[in-house]
LUMTOR-913725 format. One record per residue (C-alpha): residue in one letter; x, y, z. Coordinates in steps of 0.1 Angstrom, whole numbers, plus 2048, in hexadecimal, padded with zeros to 3 digits. Example, Ala and Ser with C-alpha at 12.3 -4.5 7.8 and 13.67 -1.06 7.14 Angstrom:
a87B7D384E s8897F5847 
//
This chain:
x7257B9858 x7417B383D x7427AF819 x74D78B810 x76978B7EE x7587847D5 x76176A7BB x77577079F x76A76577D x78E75F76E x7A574077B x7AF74779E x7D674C794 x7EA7677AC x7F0777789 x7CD77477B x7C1796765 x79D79A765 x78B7AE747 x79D7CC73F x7A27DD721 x7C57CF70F x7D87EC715 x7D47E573E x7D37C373B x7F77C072E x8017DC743 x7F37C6762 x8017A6756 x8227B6759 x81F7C5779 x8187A2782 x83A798772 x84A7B1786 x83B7A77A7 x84A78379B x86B790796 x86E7A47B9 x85E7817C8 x8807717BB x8967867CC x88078D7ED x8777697F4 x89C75E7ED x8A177380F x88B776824 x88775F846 x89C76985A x8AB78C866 x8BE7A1852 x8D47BD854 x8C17DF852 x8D4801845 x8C1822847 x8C183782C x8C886082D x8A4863836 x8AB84B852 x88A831843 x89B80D842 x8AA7F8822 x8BC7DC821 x8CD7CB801 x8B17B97FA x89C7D87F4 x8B87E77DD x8BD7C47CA x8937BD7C5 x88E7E57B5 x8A87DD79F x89D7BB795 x87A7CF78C x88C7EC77D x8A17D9766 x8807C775A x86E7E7755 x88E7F473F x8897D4728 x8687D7721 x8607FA725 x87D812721 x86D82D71E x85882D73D x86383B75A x86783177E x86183E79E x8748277B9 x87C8237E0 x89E81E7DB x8A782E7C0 x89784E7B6 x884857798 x88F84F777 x87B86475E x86985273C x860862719 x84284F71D x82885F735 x82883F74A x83A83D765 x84181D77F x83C81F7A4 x84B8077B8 x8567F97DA x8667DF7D8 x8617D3800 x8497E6816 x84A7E2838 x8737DC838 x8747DA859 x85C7BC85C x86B7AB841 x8917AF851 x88179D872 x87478385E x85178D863 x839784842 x8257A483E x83E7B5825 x82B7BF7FD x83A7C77DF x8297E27D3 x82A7ED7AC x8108097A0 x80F81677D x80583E776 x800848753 x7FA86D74E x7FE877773 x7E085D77A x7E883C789 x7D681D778 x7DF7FD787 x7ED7F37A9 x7FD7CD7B2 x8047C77D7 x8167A67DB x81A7937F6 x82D7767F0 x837768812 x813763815 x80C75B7F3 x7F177A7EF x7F378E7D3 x7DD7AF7D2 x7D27C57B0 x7C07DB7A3 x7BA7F2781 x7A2813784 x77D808779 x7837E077F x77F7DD7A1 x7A07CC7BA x7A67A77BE x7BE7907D5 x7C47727C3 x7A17687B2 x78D7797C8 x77D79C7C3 x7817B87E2 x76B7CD7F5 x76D7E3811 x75A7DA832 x7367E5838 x73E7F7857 x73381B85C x73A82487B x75E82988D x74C81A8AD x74B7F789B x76D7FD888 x78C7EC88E x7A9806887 x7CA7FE883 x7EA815885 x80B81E884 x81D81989E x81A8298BF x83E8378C4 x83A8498A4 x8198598B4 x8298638D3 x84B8728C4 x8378878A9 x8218948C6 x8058878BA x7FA8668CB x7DA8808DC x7CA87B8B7 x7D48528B8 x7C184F8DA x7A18688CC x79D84D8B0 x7A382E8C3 x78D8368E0 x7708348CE x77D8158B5 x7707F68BC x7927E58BB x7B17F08B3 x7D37E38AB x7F57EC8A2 x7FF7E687A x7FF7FB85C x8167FA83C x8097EE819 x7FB7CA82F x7E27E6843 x7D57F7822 x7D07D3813 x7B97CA834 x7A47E782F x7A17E080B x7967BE813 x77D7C882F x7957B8849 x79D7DD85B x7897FB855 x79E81385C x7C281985C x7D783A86A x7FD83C85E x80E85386B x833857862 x83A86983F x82F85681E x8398547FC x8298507DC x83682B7DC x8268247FA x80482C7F0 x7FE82C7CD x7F88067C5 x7E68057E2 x7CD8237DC x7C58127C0 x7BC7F17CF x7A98067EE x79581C7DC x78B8017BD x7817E77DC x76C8067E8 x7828157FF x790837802 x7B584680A x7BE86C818 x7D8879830 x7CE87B855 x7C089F84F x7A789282B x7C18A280F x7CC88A7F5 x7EA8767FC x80888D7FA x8348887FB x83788981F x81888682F x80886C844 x7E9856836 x7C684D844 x7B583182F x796825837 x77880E82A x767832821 x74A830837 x75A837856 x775857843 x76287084D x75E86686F x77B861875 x78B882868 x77489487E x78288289C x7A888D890 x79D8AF88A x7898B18AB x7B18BA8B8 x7B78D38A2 x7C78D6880 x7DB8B687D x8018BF872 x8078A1857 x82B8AA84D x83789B86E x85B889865 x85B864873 x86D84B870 x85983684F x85A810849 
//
């Protein structure tokens, strides 16, 4: 059995705010601004397929990805120059301020260079080492995901929760995919967890966590390296929509490590399958989206 969304009380708007205190309010009516502004430039784009480069860590970008962080970063600057920003494409840029942006500007460049909708925007915001607020925006399918700590996470109008399920034998997991598995020599652990799923399929980036948050998925194992941009908007949204996000061997998310996320009731479970093989090695280097 699944939790159905539940209603929001605020207009249904893609950048509705719903009661937080005024500080996070503004600060979550201009993440929303800056999911607008890398909607301008993404959109403008995407359709077809585009060029891809790879980077010195060999992970994909194309100009679009370069041109949509700078669109956000240059909006940051203007209205908060002394915050700082963390960034795919461009590094850290320190702040003054003890706030500090974190930001994707696509997720899933791969999917988005063949024209396939399932690409986010993610923007986070940390203050004092803690992040607050997380916006997830899809905009080729007009869904837009947040969340601030203590208010619970919303698409659109419509309040979150996590699926009901609390077993892995009625889960439906999601992944990575396979070829990552099998070249990091650990596909063993992918079959342990899907052979006692009760569906499984391939897909994971910032789309997968947002299923899980929903209660579309309950679980999802990533396992190519991850970055703070790549899960800190959407720990944010998991865990206020009930939800809860480790690497593959229960450690908080980490530089370089792979991610399990999960609706929370079936964590624990899972885990104990992974670890069933052993001690689970999550600095493996793969190839990331």
């Amino acid at each position: 059995m699944r939790r159905r969304s539940l209603r929001a009380d605020g207009p249904d708007q893609r950048g509705t705010t719903i009661s937080t205190t005024a500080t996070s309010r503004a600060d979550l009516a201009f993440a929303h601004e800056l999911a607008d502004v890398a909607a301008e430039v993404t959109l403008a784009w995407f359709g077809g397929r585009l060029p891809v480069d790879l980077k010195a860590d060999a992970t994909p970008v194309t100009e679009v990805d370069r041109k949509a962080e700078r669109a956000i970063r240059d909006a940051i600057a203007a209205r908060f120059p002394d915050d700082g920003v963390l960034g795919e494409e461009e590094g850290s840029s320190p702040g003054s301020s003890g706030r500090r942006w974190i930001v994707d500007p696509v997720d899933g460049t791969k999917l988005y260079a063949e024209g396939i909708p399932l690409w986010t925007t993610l923007i986070a915001l940390e203050v004092d080492g803690e992040t607050v607020l997380g916006v997830a925006d899809a905009p080729a399918l007009r869904a837009r995901y947040h969340a601030c700590r203590g208010e619970g996470a919303w698409r659109n109008g419509d309040r979150l929760q996590v699926s009901e399920v609390d077993e892995l034998a009625a889960s439906f997991v999601v992944h990575s995919g396979i070829e990552e598995w099998i070249g990091g020599g650990r596909d063993d652990r992918l079959r342990d967890v899907a052979s006692r799923a009760r569906r499984t399929r391939g897909l994971s980036d910032a789309w997968a966590h947002l299923l899980v948050a929903q209660g579309s998925v309950e679980v999802l194992l990533e396992h190519e390296p991850c970055q703070p941009w790549d899960w800190a908007a959407t720990e944010v949204i998991v865990e206020e929509a009930g939800g809860r996000i480790t690497t593959l061997d229960g450690d908080a998310p980490a530089v370089g490590r792979d991610l399990l996320v999960s609706n929370g009731r079936v964590h624990d479970e899972v885990l104990g399958v992974l670890r069933a093989r052993g001690a689970v090695d999550g600095t493996t280097r793969r190839e990331a989206t």
